[in-house]
C-alpha positions as CSV (number, residue, x, y, z in Angstrom):
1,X,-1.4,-88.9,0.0
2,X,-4.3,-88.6,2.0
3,X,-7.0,-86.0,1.8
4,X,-8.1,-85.3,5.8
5,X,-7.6,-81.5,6.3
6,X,-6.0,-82.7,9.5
7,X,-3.1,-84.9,8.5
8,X,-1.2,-85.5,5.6
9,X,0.7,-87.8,4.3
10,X,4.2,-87.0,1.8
11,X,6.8,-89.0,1.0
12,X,5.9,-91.6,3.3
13,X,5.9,-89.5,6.2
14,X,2.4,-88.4,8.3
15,X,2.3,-84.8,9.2
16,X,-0.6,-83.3,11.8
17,X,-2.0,-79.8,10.8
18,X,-0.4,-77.6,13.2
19,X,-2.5,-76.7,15.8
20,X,-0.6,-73.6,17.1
21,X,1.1,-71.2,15.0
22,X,4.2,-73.0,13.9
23,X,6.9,-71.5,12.2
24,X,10.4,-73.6,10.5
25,X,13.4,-71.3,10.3
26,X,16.3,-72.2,7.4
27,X,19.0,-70.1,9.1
28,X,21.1,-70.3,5.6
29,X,25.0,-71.5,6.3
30,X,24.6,-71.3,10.1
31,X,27.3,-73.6,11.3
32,X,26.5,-75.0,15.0
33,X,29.6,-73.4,15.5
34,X,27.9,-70.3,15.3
35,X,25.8,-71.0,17.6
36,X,27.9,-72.9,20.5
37,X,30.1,-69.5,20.1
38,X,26.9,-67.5,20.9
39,X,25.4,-69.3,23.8
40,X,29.2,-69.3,25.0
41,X,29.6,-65.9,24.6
42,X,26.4,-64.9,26.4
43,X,24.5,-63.4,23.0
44,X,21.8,-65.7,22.6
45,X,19.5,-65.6,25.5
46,X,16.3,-66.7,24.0
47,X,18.0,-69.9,22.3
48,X,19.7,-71.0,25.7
49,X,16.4,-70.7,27.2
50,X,14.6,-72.4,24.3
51,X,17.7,-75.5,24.5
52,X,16.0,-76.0,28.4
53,X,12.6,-75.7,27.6
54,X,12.6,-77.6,24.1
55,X,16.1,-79.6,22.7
56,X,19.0,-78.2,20.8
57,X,21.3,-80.4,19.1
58,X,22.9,-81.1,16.0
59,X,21.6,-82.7,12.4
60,X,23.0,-83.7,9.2
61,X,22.2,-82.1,5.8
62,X,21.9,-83.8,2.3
63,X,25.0,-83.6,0.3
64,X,25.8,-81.6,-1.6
65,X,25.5,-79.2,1.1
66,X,24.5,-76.3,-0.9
67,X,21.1,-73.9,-0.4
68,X,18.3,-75.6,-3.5
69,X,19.1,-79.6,-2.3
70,X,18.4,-78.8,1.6
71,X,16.1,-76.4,1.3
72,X,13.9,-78.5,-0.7
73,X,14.6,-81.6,1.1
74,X,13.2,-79.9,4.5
75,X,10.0,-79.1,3.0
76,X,9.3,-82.3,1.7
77,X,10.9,-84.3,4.8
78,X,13.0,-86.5,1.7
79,X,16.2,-86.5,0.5
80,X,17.4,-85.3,-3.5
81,X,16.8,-88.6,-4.7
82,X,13.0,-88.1,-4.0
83,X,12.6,-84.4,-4.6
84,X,15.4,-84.0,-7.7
85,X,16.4,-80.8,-6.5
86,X,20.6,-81.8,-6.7
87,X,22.2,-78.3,-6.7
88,X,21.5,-74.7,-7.2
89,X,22.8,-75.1,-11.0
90,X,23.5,-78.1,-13.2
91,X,24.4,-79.7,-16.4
92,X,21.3,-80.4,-18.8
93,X,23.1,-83.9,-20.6
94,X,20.8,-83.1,-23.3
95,X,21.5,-80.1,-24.3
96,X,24.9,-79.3,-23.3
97,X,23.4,-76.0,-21.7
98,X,24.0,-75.3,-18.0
99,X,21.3,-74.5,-16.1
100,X,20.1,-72.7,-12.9
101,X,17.8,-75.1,-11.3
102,X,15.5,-72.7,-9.8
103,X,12.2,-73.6,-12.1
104,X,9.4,-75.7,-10.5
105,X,9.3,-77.7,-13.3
106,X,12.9,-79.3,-11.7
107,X,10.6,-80.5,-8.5
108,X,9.8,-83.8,-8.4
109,X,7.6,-83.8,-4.9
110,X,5.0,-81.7,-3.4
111,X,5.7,-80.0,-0.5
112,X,4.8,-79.5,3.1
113,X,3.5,-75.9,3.4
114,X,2.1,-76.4,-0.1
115,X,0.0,-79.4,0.7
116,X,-1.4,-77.9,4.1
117,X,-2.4,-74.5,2.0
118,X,-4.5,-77.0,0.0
119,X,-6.1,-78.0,3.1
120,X,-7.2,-74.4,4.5
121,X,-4.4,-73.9,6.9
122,X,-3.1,-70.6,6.0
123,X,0.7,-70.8,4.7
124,X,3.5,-68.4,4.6
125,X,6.6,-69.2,2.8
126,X,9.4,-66.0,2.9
127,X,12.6,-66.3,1.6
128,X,16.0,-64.1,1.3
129,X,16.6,-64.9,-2.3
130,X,13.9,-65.3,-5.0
131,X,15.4,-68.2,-6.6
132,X,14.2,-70.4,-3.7
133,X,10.7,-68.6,-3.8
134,X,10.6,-69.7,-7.6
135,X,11.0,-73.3,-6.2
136,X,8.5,-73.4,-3.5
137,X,5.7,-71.5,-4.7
138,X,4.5,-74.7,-6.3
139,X,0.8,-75.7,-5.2
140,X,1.2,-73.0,-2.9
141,X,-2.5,-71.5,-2.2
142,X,-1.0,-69.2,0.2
143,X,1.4,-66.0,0.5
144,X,4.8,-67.0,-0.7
145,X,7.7,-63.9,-1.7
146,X,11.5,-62.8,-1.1
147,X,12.8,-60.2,0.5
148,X,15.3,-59.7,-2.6
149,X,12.2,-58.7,-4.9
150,X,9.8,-57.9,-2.1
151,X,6.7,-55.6,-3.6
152,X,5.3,-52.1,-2.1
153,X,3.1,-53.7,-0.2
154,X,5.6,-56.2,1.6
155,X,7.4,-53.5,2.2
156,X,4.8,-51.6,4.1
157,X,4.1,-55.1,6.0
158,X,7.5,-55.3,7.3
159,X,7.7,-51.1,7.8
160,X,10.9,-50.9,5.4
161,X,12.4,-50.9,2.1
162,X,13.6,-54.2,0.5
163,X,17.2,-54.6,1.9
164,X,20.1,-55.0,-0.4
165,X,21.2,-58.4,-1.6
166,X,24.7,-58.3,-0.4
167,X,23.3,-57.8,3.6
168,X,22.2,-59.5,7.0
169,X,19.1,-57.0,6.6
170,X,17.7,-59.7,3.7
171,X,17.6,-62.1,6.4
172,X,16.0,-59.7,9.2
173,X,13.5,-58.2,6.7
174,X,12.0,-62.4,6.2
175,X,12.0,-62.9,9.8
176,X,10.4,-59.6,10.6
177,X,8.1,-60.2,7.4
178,X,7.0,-63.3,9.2
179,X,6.3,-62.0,12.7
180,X,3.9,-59.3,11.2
181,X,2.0,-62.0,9.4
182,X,1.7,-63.7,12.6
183,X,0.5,-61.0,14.5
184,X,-2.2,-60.0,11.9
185,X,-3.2,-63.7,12.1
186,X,-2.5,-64.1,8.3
187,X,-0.6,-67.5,8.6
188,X,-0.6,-70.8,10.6
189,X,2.1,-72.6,9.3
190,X,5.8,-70.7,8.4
191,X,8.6,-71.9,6.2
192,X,11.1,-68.5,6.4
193,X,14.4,-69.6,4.7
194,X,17.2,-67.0,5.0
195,X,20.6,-65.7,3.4
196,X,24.2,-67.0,4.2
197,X,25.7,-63.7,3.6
198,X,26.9,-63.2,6.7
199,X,28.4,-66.4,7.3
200,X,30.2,-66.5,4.1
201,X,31.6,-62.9,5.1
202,X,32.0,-63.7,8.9
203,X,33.4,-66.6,11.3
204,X,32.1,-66.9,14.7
205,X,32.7,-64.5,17.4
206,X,32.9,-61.7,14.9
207,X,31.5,-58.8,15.2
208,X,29.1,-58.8,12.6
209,X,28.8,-62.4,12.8
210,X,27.7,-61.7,16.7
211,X,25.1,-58.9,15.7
212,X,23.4,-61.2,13.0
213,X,23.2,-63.6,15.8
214,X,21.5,-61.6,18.3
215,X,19.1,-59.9,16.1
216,X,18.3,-63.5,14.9
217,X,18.1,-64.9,19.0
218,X,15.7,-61.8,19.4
219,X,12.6,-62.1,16.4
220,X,13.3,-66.2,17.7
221,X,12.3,-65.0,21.5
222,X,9.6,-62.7,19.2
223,X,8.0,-65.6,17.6
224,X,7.9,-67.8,20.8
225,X,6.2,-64.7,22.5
226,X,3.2,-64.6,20.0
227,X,2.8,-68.4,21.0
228,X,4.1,-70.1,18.1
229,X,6.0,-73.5,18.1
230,X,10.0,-72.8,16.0
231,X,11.7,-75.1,14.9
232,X,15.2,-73.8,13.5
233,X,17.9,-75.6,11.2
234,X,20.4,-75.1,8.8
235,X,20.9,-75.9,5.6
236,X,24.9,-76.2,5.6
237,X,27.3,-75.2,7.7
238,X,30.6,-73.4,6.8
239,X,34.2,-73.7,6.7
240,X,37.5,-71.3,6.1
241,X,38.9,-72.2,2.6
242,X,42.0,-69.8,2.4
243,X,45.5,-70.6,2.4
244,X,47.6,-68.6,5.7
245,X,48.4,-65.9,3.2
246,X,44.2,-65.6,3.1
247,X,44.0,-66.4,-1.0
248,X,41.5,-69.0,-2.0
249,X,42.5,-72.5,-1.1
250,X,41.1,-73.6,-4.5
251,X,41.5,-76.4,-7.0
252,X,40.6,-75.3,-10.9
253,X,39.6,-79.1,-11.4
254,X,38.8,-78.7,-14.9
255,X,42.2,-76.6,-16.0
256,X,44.0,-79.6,-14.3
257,X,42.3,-82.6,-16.3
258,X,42.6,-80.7,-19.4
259,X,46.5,-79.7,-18.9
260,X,47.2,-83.6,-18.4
261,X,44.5,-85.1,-20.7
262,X,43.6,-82.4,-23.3
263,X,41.7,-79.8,-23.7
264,X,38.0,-80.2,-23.6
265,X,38.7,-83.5,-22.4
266,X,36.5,-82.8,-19.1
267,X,34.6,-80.4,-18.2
268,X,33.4,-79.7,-14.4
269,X,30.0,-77.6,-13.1
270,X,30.0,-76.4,-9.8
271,X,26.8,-76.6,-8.8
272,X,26.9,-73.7,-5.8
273,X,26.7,-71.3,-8.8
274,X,23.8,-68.7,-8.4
275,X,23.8,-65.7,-9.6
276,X,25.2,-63.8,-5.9
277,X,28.9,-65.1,-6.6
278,X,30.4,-62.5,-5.1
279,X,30.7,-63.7,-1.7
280,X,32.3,-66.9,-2.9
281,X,33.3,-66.9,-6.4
282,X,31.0,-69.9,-7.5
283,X,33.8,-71.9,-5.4
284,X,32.6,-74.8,-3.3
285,X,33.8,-78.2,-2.0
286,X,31.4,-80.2,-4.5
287,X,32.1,-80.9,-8.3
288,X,30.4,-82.6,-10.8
289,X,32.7,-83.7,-14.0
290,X,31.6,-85.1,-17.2
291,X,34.2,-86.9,-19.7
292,X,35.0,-86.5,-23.0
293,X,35.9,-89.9,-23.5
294,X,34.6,-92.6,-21.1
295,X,37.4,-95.1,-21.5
296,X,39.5,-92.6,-19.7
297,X,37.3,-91.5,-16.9
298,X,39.0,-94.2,-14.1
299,X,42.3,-92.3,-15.0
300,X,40.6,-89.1,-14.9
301,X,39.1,-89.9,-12.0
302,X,42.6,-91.3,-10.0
303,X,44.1,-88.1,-11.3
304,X,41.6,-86.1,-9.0
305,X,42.0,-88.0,-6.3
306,X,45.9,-87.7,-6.5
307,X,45.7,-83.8,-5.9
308,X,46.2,-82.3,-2.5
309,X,43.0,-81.0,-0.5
310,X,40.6,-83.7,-2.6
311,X,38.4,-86.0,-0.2
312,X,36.8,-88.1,-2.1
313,X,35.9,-89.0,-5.6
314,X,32.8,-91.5,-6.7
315,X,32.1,-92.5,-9.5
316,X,28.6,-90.4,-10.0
317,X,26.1,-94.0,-10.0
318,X,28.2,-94.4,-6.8
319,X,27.6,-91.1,-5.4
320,X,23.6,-91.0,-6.3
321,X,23.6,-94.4,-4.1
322,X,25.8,-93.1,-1.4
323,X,24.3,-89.6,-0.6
324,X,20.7,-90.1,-2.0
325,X,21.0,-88.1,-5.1
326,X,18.7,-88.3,-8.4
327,X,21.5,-90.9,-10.4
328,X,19.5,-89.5,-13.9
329,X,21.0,-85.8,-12.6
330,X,24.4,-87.3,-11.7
331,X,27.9,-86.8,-13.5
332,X,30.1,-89.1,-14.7
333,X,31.8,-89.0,-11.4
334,X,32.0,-86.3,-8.3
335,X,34.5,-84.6,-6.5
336,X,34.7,-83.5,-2.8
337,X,37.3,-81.0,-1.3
338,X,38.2,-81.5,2.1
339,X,37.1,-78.9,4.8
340,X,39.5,-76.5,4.2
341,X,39.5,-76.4,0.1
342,X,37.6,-75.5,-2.6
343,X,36.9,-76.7,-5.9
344,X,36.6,-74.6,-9.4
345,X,36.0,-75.6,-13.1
346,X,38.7,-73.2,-15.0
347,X,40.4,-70.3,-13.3
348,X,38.7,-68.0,-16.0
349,X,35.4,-68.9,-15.5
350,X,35.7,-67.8,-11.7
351,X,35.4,-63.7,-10.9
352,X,37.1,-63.0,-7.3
353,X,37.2,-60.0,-7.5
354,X,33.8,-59.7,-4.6
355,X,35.9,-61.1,-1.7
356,X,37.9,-58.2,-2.1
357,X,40.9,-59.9,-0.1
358,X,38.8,-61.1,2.7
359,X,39.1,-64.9,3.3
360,X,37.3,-67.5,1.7
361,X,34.3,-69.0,3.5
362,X,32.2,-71.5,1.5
363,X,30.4,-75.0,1.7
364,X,29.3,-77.9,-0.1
365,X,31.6,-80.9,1.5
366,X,31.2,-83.2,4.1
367,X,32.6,-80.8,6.5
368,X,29.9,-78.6,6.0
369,X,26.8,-81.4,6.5
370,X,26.3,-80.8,10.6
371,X,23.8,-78.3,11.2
372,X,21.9,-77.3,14.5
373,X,18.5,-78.2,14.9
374,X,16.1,-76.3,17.6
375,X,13.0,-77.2,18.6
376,X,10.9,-74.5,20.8
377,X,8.6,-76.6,23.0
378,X,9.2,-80.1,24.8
379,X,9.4,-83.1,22.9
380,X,7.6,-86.3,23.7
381,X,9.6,-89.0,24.7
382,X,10.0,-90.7,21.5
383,X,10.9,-87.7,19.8
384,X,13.1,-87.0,22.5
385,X,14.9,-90.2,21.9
386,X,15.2,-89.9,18.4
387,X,16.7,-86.8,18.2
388,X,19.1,-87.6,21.1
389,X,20.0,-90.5,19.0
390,X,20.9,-88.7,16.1
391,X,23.2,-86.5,17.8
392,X,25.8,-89.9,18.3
393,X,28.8,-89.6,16.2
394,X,28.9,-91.7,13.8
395,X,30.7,-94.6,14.9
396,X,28.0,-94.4,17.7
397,X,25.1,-94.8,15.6
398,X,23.6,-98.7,15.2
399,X,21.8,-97.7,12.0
400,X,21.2,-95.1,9.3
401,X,17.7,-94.2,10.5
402,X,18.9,-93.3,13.5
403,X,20.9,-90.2,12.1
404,X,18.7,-87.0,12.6
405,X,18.6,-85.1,9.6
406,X,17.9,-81.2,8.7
407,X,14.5,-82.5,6.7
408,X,13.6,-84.3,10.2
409,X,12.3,-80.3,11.3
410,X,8.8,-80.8,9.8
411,X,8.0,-83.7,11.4
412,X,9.6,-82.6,14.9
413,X,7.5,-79.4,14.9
414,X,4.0,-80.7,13.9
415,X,4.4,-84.2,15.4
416,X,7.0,-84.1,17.7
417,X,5.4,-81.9,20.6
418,X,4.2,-82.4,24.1
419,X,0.7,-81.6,24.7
């Protein structure tokens, strides 16, 4: 790491101090579908300007493609395996207990905006929800809160009360949060990370969905105004996981491998668990199991893969290799749901009630790992070529480093720029 206020180096990656306001948008669950629907439908202005001007195009998120992984691997530019972040909640093999990982003490890496504050360049970090806040506030020398527990005084900066949880307001008030920094002049460099509430709630070209979108495309066109550089990414997308009749299309993993092997013979964490269930249930399309007995995890394992709407299943030293993930945090094996199912431990451990017979929208799959990826100005010509690279499919690509990734954003809005 080096200690020039005007670079820095993390996770072998350089970084340049930004020398304009710059300011990194997580738009939490926003499925490029969202926005190809929105620039289609005429709604976004500002963005189809901004995909002329700067580039728009697709990236690929760290699996499992939950909130705490991505976040955390855009604002150290690494994947899990580096940072240790591996979902929003996980099993402590020591203990037994099960654990929200939300405590910087789970961190293995510095961050981005945390490094820079050390440096003198003044740092904002907003979020939706204060479990992230709790995450990145480490080193942080600069102004770091949620909207979800924003203070008197936050809410005289934005000119509004703290929104509820369950509302596309707790994105609007981080956003708005962070223009009225930048027009004071109080930050330099931006990391605003918003809530997925409305794409859980919502698919594209709904109404709601459409009014999020806008208000989003307008405080974007606001912070390009004031002359800062945004970048904007994801980190997931989403996906419908009902059945035609609109109930959960969901697998209770761990009721089936104890009906056929015993009880207590597994048991399964679902690692999108926070504590805002109620738009999804704690159901996603990631698993993590842990066995019992070892000498019957290949069976256990065959007998998850044998059940309709499963993917894939890895054994979990297999799965730490494959997607980058800390293997000392890893399960005895994983399992994936496809793109239109979800995955459960036991039926009684999961409330429903919240979706209130609205259909199931969730994440954490492979289906959920493409993302869009904005950058505000025009990129220079390597950039440029990178990032057109990486939006091949992926029999196209000639190599993994040509894939361009959600923790890519960074390094594409501090080094990436023309001029």
């Amino acid at each position: 790491m080096t200690r020039s206020p005007a670079t820095l180096s993390l996770n072998g990656r350089s970084y340049k101090a930004p020398s304009r306001p710059t300011v990194v948008i997580c738009a939490d669950g926003c499925d490029p579908a969202y926005i190809a629907r929105g620039l289609a439908d005429g709604i976004l202005p500002r963005i189809a300007r901004l995909r002329e001007e700067g580039f728009l195009g697709t990236a690929e998120a760290v699996m499992p493609s939950f909130t705490n992984p991505n976040n955390l691997s855009i604002v150290t530019g690494a994947p899990p395996s580096v940072h240790g972040i591996s979902g929003n909640y996980h099993l402590d093999r020591a203990s037994g207990a099960e654990v929200m990982m939300t405590d910087e003490s789970f961190l293995r890496s510095e961050t981005i905006p945390a490094l820079f504050s050390q440096r003198g360049v003044k740092t904002a970090v907003v979020t939706a929800k204060d479990k992230l806040r709790r995450l990145l506030k480490k080193g942080l020398e600069g102004i770091a809160f949620s909207s979800e527990c924003a203070n008197s005084a936050e809410e005289r900066l934005v000119g509004r009360e703290r929104p509820g949880i369950y509302s596309a307001d707790l994105s609007l008030f981080v956003l708005d949060a962070g223009i009225r920094l930048l027009e004071k002049g109080e930050a330099q460099l931006f990391y605003l990370s918003l809530s997925d509430y409305v794409e859980h709630a919502f698919p594209p070209g709904g109404g709601q969905a459409d009014a999020f979108l806008s208000a989003l495309d307008s405080r974007i066109g606001r912070f390009v105004e004031l002359g800062a550089v945004v970048g904007l990414v994801a980190d997931h997308g989403m996906n419908d996981k009902a059945r035609a009749d609109g109930s959960a299309n969901v697998i209770f993993l761990e009721d089936a491998l104890c009906r056929r092997f015993g009880a207590q013979s597994a048991r399964v964490i679902c690692p999108i668990t926070d504590p805002f269930v109620r738009h999804h249930g704690a159901l996603g399309s990631f698993v993590r199991v842990y066995v019992k007995d070892l000498s019957r995890s290949s069976a256990m394992m065959a007998a998850s893969s044998a059940l309709p709407g499963v993917a894939v299943v890895l054994e979990g030293s297999e799965a730490a290799r494959r997607f980058e993930l800390p293997p000392d945090r890893e399960a005895d094996f994983v399992v994936i749901g496809d793109r239109s199912t979800v995955l459960g431990s036991a039926a009684s451990k999961h409330d429903l009630a919240g979706l209130a017979g609205a259909r199931l929208r969730s994440h954490g799959g492979l289906g959920e790992l493409s993302v869009p990826f904005l950058i505000s100005r025009p990129l220079t010509a390597s950039y440029r070529e990178r990032a057109e690279k990486g939006g091949q499919t992926e029999s196209q690509k000639d190599s993994q480093k040509q894939r361009l990734r959600n923790f890519d954003i960074f390094d594409f809005a501090l080094n990436g720029i023309e001029g």
